[in-house]
C-alpha positions as a printed Julia matrix, in Angstrom:
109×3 Matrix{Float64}:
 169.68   19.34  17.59
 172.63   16.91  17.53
 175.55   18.35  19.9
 178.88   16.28  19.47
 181.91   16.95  21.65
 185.41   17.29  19.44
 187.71   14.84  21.34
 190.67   16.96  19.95
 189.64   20.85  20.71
 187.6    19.83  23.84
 184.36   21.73  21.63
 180.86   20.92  22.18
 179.82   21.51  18.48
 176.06   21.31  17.32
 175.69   19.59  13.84
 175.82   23.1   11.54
 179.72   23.02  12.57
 180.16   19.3   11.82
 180.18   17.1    8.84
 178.8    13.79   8.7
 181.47   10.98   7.18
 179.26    7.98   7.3
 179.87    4.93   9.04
 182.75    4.24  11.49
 185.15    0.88  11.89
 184.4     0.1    8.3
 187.44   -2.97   6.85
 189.09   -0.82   3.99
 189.98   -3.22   0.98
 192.75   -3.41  -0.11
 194.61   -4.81  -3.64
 194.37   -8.43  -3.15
 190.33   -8.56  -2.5
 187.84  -10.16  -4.05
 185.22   -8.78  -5.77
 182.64   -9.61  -3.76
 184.76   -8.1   -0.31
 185.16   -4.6   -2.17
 181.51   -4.68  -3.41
 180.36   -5.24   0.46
 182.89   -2.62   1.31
 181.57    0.07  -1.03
 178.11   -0.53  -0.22
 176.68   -2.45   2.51
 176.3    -0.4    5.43
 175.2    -0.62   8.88
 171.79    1.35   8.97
 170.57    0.73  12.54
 167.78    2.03  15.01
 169.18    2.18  17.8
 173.14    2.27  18.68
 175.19    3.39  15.5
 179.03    4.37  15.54
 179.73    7.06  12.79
 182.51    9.18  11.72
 181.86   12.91  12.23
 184.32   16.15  10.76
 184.58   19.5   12.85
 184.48   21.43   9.93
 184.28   24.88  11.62
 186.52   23.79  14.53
 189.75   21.83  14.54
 189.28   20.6   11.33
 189.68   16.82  12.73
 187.99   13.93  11.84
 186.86   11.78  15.29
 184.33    8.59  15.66
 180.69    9.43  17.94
 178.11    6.16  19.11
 174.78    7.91  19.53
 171.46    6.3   19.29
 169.51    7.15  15.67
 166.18    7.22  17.59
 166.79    9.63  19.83
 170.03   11.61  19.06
 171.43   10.69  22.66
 175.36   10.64  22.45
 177.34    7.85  24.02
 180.41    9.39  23.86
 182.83   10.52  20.77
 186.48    9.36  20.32
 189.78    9.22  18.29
 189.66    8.5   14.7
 192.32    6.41  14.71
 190.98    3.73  16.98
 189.84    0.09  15.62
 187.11   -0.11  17.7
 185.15    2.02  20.2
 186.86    1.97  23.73
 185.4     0.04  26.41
 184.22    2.89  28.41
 181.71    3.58  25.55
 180.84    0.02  25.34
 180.36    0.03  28.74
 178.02    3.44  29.05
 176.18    2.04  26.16
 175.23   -1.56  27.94
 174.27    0.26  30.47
 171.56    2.11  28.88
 170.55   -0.14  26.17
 171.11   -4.19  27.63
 171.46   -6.46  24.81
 172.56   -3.92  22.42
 174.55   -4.95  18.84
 175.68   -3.27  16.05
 177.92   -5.02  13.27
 180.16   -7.35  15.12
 180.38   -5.54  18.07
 178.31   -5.89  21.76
């Protein structure tokens, strides 16, 4: 079972108190794009095995929407973090390296 810590109420949730949101760090679209930019926005998607970042909801908790990088084989958890951040703080980066050398995902290593 996936178990997700809530950055904002400190909970260790399992996944029947969480909602999945898809993926995280994703370049919203705005007015002026092409069509082609708001196509890849709406559905290209990062579908890794391996490292992923994804937005999670604690539905029966807090309410509060936060960002998680776990691995998709395995379920291990990297570490969760704000929602409002651009990209995933270095500490993550840094745990993940760690455990997975030579790891990518999107633009990001």
């Amino acid at each position: 079972m996936l178990i997700l810590h809530c950055p904002y109420c400190g909970v260790d949730a399992d996944e029947t108190d969480l909602h999945a949101g898809g993926e995280a760090h994703l370049k919203r679209e705005g007015p002026g794009s092409t069509d082609d930019d708001f196509e890849d926005y709406l559905f290209l998607r990062e579908n890794p095995k391996g490292v992923h970042f994804e937005r999670w909801r604690h539905v029966y908790g807090c309410g509060k929407w936060f960002l998680a990088a776990r691995c998709t084989n395995t379920l291990e958890v990297f570490g969760t973090y704000s929602a409002q951040t651009t990209e995933p703080p270095q500490e993550i980066k840094d745990i993940i390296s760690e455990k997975r050398s030579g790891w990518s995902w999107g633009n990001l290593s």
